[in-house]
N, C-alpha and C positions, 0 to 999 in steps of 0.2 A: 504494500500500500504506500503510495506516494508523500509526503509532507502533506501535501495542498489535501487529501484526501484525511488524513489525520485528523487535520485543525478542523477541518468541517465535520466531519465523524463526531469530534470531541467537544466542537462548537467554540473553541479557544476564538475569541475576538479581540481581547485585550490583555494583553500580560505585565507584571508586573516583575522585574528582577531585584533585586534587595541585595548589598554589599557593600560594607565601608570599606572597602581596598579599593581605590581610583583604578591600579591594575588587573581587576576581579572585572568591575565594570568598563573595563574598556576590552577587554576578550569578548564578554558578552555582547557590547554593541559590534563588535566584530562579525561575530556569528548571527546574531537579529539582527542584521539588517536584511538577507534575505529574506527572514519571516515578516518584516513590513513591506515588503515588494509583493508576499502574497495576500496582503489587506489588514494584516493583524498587528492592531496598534500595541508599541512596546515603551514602555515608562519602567523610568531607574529610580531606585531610592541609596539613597549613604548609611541610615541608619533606620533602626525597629521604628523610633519616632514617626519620622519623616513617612516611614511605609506604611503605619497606621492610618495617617492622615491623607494619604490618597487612599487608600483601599478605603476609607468611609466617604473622602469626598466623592469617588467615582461612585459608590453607592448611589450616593444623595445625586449625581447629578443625572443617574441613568444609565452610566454606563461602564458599568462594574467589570472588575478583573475576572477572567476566568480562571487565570492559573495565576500562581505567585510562586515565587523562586529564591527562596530567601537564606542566605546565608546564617549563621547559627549562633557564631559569636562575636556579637558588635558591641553597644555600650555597655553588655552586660552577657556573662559564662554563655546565658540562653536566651537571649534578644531574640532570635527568630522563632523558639516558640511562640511569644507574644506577639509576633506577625502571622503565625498561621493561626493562629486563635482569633484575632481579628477578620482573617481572610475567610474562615468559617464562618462567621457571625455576619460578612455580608456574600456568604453566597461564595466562595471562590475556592478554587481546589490547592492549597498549599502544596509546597515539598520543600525542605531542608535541604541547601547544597554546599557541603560546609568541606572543609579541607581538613589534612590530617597528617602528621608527621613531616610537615613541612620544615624541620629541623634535622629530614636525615637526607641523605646525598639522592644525586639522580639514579646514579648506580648500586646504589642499596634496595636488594630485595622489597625493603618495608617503605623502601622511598618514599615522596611527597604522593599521596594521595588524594582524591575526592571522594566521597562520599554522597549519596543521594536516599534520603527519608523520604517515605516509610520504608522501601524498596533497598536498604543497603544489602539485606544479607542476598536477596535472589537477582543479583543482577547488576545492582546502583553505587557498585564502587570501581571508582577509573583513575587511570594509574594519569597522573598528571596533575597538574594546579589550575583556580579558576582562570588564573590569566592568559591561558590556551583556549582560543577560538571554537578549538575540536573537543574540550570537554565541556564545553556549554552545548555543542552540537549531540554530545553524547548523554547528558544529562536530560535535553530535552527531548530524543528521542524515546529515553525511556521513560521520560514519564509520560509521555503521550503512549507509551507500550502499557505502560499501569494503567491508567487510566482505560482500556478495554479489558482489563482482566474482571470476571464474572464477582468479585467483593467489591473492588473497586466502584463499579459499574453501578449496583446496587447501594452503595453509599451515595454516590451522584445521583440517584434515583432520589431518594430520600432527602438527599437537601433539597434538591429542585421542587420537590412535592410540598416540603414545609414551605420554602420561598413561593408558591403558586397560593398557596393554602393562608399564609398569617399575612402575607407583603412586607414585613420589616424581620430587619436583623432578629439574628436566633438568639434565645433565650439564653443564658450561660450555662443551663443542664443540659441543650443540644451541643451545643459546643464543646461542653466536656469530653462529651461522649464520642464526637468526632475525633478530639485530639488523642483518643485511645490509641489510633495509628501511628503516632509519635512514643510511644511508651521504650521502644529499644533504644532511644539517645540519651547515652552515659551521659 
C-alpha cells in the first residue's frame, strides 16, 4: 500500500511532530515535506507546553491533529506523556518517539537508538537518531502500520465514537484509559 493510500486509509490530515532538539526537528521537516506535497498539513512544537497548546487550539478551531509525534523527554523525564494525554483528550492518535543511548558510539552494538511507543517491542525500534530524515520516514511508516492492526483499529473506533457521541474533549477516565498503551515507558 502506497503512502498516499495510508494517510487516507488512516484519515491522517494534520500532524503534529513535538521535539526540543532544533536537530530532531529539522530531520523531521526533512522527511515531511513530502507528506505536505500529499495534502497533509504538518506543524512542529519545541516543547510538551507549546504542543499542548496547539493540539487544543487546533481542536477549538476545527481542525484537529490526527497523529502526534512526540518526543519523551523535554522540560520534564516525561513531557510527552503529557502531550499524548492531551492528544487523546482532543481526538488525536499519539506515539512516543524518543531516543536512547545516544551516549554510546555508532559502532557499538547498543548504539544510538530510536524508539517508537506503544509499538517498541514489535517493530518500533530503529537503529539511528531523530536527526536522520530516514528515521522519521521509518517511524512514521510504522505507525501508520499500527495504526491498521485489529486493537489499534478498535481503539480508533472508540474514540471517534465518543468524539461523534459527547462533541468535546474526553473526560480524564477516557483518557486514562487510552494512555494504558503507554504503560511499557520506563
Amino acid at each position: 500500500m502506497s503512502l498516499e493510500q495510508k494517510l487516507k486509509e488512516n484519515e491522517i490530515k494534520n500532524i503534529l511532530i513535538v521535539d526540543d532538539m532544533p536537530a530532531n526537528i529539522e530531520g523531521a521537516k526533512k522527511y515531511f515535506k513530502q507528506v505536505k506535497n500529499l495534502g497533509v498539513k504538518v506543524d512542529y512544537a519545541s516543547s510538551a507546553k507549546e504542543a499542548k497548546e496547539k493540539i487544543k487550539s487546533a481542536y477549538e478551531a476545527k481542525e484537529k491533529y490526527s497523529l502526534v509525534l512526540s518526543d519523551l523527554s523535554m522540560e520534564e523525564p516525561k513531557s510527552g506523556l503529557e502531550v499524548a494525554s492531551e492528544a487523546f483528550r482532543h481526538y488525536a492518535r499519539p506515539f512516543i518517539v524518543t531516543g536512547f543511548n545516544y551516549g554510546g558510539s555508532e559502532s557499538h552494538g547498543h548504539g544510538p537508538s530510536t524508539s517508537l511507543y506503544p509499538i517498541s517491542e514489535s517493530g518500533g525500534s530503529f537503529r539511528g537518531k531523530k536527526e536522520n530524515p530516514a528515521i522519521w520516514e521509518s517511524v512514521f511508516e510504522s505507525s501508520l502500520n499500527y495504526l491498521q492492526e485489529p486493537h489499534s483499529k478498535m481503539l480508533g473506533a472508540a474514540i471517534k465514537r465518543y468524539e461523534h457521541v459527547f462533541g468535546r474533549p474526553m473526560p480524564d477516565g477516557a483518557v486514562e484509559v487510552c494512555m494504558l498503551s503507554f504503560v511499557d515507558i520506563k
